[in-house]
C-alpha positions in Angstrom: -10.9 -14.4 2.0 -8.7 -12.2 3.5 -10.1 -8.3 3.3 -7.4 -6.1 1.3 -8.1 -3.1 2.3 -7.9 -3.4 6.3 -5.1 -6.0 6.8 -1.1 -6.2 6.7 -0.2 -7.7 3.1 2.5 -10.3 4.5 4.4 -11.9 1.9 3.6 -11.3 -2.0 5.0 -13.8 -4.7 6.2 -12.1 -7.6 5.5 -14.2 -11.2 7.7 -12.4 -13.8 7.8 -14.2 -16.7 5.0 -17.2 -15.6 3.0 -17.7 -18.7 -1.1 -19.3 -18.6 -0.5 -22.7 -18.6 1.7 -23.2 -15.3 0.0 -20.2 -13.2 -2.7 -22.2 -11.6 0.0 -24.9 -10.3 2.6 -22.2 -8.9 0.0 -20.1 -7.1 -1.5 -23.0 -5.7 0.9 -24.3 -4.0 2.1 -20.6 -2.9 -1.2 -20.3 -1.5 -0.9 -23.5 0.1 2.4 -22.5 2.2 1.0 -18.9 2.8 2.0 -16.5 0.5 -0.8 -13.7 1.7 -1.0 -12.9 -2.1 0.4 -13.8 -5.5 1.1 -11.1 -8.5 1.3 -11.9 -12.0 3.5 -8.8 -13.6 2.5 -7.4 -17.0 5.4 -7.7 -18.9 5.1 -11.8 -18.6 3.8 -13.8 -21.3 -0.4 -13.3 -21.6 -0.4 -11.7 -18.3 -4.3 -11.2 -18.0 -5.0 -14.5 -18.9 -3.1 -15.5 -16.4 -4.4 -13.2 -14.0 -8.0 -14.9 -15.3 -6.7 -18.0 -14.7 -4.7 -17.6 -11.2 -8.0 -16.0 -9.6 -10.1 -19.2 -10.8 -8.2 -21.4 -8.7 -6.8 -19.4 -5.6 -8.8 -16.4 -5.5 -11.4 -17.6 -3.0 -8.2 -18.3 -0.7 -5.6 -15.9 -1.6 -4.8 -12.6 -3.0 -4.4 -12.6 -6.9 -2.5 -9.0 -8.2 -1.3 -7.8 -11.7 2.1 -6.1 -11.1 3.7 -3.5 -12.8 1.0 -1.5 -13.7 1.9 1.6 -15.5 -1.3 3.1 -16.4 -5.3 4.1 -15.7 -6.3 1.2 -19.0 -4.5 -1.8 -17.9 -5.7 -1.3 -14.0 -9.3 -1.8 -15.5 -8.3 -4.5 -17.6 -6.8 -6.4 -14.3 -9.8 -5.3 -12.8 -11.4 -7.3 -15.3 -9.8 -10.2 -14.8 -9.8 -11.2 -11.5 -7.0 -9.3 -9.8 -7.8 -7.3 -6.5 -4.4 -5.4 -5.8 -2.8 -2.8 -8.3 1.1 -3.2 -7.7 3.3 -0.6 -9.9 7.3 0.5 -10.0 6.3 3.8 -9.3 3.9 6.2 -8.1 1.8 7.0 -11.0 -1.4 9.2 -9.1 -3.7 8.5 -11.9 -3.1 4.2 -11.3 -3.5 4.4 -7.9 -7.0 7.0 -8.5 -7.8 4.0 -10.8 -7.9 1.4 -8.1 -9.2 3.3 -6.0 -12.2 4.2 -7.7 -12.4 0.1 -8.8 -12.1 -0.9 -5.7 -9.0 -2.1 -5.5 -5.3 -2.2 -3.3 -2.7 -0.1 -4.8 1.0 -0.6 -4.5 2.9 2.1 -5.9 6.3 2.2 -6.0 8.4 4.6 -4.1 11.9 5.1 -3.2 11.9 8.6 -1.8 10.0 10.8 1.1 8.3 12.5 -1.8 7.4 10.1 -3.4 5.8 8.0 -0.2 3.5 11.4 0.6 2.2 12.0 -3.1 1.4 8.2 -3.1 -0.4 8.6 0.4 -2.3 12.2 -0.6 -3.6 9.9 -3.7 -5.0 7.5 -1.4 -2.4 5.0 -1.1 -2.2 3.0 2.0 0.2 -0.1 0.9 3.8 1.2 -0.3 6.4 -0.4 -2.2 9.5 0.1 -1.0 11.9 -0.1 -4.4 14.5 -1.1 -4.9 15.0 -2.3 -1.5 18.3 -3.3 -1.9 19.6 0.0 -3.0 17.4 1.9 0.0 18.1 -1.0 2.9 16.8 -1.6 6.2 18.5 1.4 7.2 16.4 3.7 4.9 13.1 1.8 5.2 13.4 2.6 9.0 14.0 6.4 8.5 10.7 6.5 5.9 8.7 4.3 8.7 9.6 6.9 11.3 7.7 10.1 9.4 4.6 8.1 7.7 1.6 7.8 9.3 1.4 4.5 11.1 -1.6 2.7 9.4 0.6 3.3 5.7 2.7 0.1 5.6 5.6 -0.5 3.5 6.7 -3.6 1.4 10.1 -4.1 0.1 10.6 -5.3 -3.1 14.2 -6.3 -4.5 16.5 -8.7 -3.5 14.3 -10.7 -0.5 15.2 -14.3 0.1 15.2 -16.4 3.3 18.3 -15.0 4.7 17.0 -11.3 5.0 13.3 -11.6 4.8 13.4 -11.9 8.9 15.5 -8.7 9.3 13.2 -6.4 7.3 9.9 -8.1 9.3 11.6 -6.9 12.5 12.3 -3.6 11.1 8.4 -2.9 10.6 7.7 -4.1 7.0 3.9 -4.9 6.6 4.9 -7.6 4.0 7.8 -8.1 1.2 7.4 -8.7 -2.1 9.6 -11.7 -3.0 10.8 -12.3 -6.8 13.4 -15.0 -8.1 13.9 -16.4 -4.3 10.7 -18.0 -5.2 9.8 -18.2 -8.7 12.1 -18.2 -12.0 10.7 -19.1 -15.3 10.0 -22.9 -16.0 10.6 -23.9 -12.2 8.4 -26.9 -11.1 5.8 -26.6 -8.7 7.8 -28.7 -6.5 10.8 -26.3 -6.8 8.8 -23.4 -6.0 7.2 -24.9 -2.7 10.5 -25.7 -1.3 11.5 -22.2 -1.7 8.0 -21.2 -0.3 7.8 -23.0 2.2 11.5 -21.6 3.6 10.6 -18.1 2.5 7.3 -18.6 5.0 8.9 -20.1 8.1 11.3 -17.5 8.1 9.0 -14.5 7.9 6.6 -16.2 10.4 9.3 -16.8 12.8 9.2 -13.3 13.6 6.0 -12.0 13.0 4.1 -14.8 14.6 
């Protein structure tokens, strides 16, 4: 099982909108292709169910996360069932105190220098790097350049297989990837394809 605390993240599927009964299907065969981790956001249907339910069949083998996580309660109750990174759309001190003190990988969100530092002082190691289509390669790279080198930062927002490459080789530590891989109601089938295309092209330059 991969250790969450010492290691780079690599990529992280993004579930909006999954509901219980398809989870285990679509994170297994994420975690099959190798997606490093696989988040199940809390404004989807039953979201801790199927955070109870994606860590009974993937969690020996893969990461299981609740995403946006907007407060101290609901990082216990993710705690609770089964999830092992914290991921949020912003940087919220008392969340990522919260899983810290469980435990657990935050991701908070952050978009500015500010932002990045308070997350850090808090304990943060893991940042999110939203929207990443608003801050770009470009602005990714300036943030990289004045953080401490063991904080690594994920964009989030608008990654798919023709970018994902270019913000590996500008330094990200991992990406979290949304619709290029999952939308609501896909197959299993649909989703490894995408997987699978997403994978290849992050390993071919981080191999």
């Amino acid at each position: 099982m991969t250790d969450t605390a010492t290691t780079s993240s690599g990529l992280v599927a993004i579930l909006r909108g999954i509901t219980p009964d398809e989870v285990a299907a679509i994170g297994t065969v994420l975690a099959e292709e190798g997606f490093g981790a696989v988040e199940v956001p809390l404004n989807s249907p039953q979201p801790f169910h199927s955070i109870e339910r994606l860590a009974a069949a993937i969690g020996e083998v893969c990461v299981v996360g609740a995403g946006t996580v907007l407060n101290a309660d609901d990082v216990a109750r993710a705690h609770t069932a089964g999830a092992r990174i914290i991921v949020s759309p912003d940087t919220h001190i008392e969340v990522i105190t919260a899983a810290i003190e469980r435990g657990l990988r935050p991701y908070p969100g952050v978009a500015t220098p500010t932002e990045a530092f308070a997350a850090i002082r808090a304990g943060a190691r893991s940042l999110k790097l939203f929207p990443s289509h608003l801050l770009g390669i470009t602005g990714m790279r300036a943030l990289r350049a004045v953080l401490p080198a063991e904080v690594e930062l994920l964009p989030v927002g608008g990654i798919d297989e023709d970018n994902i490459g270019a913000w590996a080789a500008a330094g990200a530590g991992g990406a979290g990837v949304g619709t290029s891989v999952y939308r609501p109601g896909d197959s299993a089938d649909a989703v490894r394809a995408r997987a699978r295309k997403l994978c290849a092209a992050w390993s071919s330059v981080t191999a």
